[in-house]
C-alpha positions in Angstrom: -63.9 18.2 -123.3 -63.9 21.5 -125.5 -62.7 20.4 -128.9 -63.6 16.9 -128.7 -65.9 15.8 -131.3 -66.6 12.1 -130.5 -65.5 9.2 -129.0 -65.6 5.4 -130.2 -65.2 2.6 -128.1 -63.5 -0.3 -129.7 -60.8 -2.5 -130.2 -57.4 -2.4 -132.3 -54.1 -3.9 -132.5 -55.3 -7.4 -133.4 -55.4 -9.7 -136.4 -59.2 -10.7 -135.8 -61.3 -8.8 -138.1 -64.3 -7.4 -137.1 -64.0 -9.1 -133.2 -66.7 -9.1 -130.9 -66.4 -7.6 -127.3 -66.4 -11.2 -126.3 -63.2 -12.5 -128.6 -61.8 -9.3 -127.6 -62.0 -9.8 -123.5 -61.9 -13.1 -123.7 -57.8 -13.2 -124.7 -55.8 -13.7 -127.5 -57.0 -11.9 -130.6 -54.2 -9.6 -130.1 -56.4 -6.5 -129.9 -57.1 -4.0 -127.4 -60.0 -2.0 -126.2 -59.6 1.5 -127.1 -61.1 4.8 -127.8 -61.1 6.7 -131.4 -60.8 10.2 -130.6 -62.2 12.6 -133.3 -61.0 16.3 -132.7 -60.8 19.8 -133.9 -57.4 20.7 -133.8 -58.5 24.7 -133.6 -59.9 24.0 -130.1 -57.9 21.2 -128.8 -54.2 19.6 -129.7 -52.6 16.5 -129.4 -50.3 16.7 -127.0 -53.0 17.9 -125.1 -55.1 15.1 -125.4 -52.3 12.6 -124.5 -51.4 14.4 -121.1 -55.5 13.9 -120.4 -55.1 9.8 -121.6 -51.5 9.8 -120.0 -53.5 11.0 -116.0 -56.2 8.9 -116.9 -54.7 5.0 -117.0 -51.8 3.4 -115.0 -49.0 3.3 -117.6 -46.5 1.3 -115.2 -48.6 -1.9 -115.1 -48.4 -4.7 -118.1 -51.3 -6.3 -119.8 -53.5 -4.3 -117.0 -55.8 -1.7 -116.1 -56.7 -1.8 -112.3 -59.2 -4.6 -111.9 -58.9 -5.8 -115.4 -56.0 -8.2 -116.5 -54.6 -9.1 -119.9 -53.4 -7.8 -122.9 -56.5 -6.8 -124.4 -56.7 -3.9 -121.0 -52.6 -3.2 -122.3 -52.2 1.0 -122.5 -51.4 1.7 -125.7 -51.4 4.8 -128.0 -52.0 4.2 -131.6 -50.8 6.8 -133.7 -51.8 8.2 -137.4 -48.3 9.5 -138.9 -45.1 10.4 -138.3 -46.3 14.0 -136.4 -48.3 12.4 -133.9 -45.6 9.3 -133.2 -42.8 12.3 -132.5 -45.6 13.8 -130.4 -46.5 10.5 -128.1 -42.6 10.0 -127.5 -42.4 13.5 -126.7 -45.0 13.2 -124.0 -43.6 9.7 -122.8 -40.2 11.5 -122.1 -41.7 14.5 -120.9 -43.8 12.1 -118.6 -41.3 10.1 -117.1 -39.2 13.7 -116.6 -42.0 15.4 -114.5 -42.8 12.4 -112.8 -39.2 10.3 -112.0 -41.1 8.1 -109.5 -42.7 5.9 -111.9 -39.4 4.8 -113.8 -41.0 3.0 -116.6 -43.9 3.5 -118.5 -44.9 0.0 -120.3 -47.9 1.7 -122.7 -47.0 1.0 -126.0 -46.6 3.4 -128.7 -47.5 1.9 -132.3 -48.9 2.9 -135.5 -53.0 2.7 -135.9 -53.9 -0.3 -137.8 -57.8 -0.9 -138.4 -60.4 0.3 -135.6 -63.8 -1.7 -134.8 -66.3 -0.2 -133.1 -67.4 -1.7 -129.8 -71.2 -2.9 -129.8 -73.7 0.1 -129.4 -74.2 -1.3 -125.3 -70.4 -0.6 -124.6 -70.9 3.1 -126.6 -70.7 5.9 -123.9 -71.2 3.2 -121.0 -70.2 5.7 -118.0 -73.4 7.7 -119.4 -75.8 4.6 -119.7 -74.8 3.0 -116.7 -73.4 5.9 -114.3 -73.8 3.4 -110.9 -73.1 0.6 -112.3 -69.6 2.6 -114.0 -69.0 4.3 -111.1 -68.9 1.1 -108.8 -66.8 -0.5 -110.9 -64.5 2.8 -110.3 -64.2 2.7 -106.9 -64.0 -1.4 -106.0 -61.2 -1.2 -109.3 -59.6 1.4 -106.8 -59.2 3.3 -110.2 -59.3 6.5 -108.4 -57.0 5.9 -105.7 -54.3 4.5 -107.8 -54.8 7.5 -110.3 -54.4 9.8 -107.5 -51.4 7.9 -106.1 -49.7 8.3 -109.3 -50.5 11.5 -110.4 -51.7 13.4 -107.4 -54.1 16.1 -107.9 -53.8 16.7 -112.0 -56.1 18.8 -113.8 -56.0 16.3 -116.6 -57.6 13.7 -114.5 -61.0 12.7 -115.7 -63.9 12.7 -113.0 
C-alpha cells in the first residue's frame, strides 16, 4: 500500500514480556497478535488505514478470527494518543452507520502498550509461504465471510 513503510507482526495487549508465538497462541498471556504499522502520513492517513484493517477482519465475532478462536485472535486497535483514539471511534461510528447490518462491532479500542515482534518465520508469512497462506484463506472461509460482510470494498486486501 502507497505510504506504508513496514509492517511488524507481533503481539500486544498482554502482561507477558517478551512472549513467544507459542505463549501467545497458546491462551492466556493476555496479548494479541497484531501488526505495527509504520507510515508516512504525507502519502497515506489514519483513517485511511483503519477503513483498510476495518474490511480486512470480522469485527462482529469475540475472541475470533475465522478459523482461529481465542482472545489472542480478538480485533483490536491499539492506539498512540488522544488524535488517533478520536480517529478509531470516529471510524467505529462511521462503520456501524454505513453498514447498520452488522449491529455491533466487538474490536476493541485501547491505548498501545508495549509491542514484541513476532519470530522472523511469522515476518511477512503470506510472502514466505503464498500456498500454504493462501489455503489457510480459503478453508478459514476468510474471503467469503469478508465478502459477506462487506461486499465488494476497495479496502479489502487480496
Amino acid at each position: 500500500i502507497n505510504g506504508v513503510l513496514t509492517t511488524t507482526s507481533g503481539y500486544t495487549g498482554g502482561h507477558l514480556k517478551n512472549p513467544s508465538y507459542e505463549q501467545v497462541s497458546a491462551g492466556g498471556s493476555g496479548h494479541a497478535e497484531a501488526v505495527r504499522i509504520t507510515y508516512d502520513p504525507k502519502k497515506i492517513d489514519y483513517p485511511t488505514l483503519l477503513n483498510i484493517f476495518w474490511h480486512n477482519i470480522d469485527p462482529t465475532t469475540v475472541n475470533r478470527q475465522f478459523c482461529d478462536h481465542g482472545d489472542q485472535y480478538r480485533t483490536a486497535i491499539f492506539f498512540h494518543g488522544e488524535e488517533q483514539r478520536m480517529q478509531a471511534k470516529q471510524s467505529h461510528a462511521a462503520l456501524l452507520k454505513e453498514y447498520p447490518q452488522l449491529k455491533r462491532i466487538v474490536t476493541e479500542i485501547t491505548a498501545a502498550g508495549p509491542f514484541y515482534p513476532a519470530e522472523e518465520y511469522h515476518q511477512n508469512y503470506h510472502h514466505k509461504n503464498p500456498l500454504r497462506y493462501r489455503f489457510y484463506r480459503y478453508n478459514c472461509g476468510r474471503d467469503q465471510r469478508l465478502e459477506e460482510l462487506w461486499g465488494a470494498s476497495p479496502g479489502k486486501e487480496k
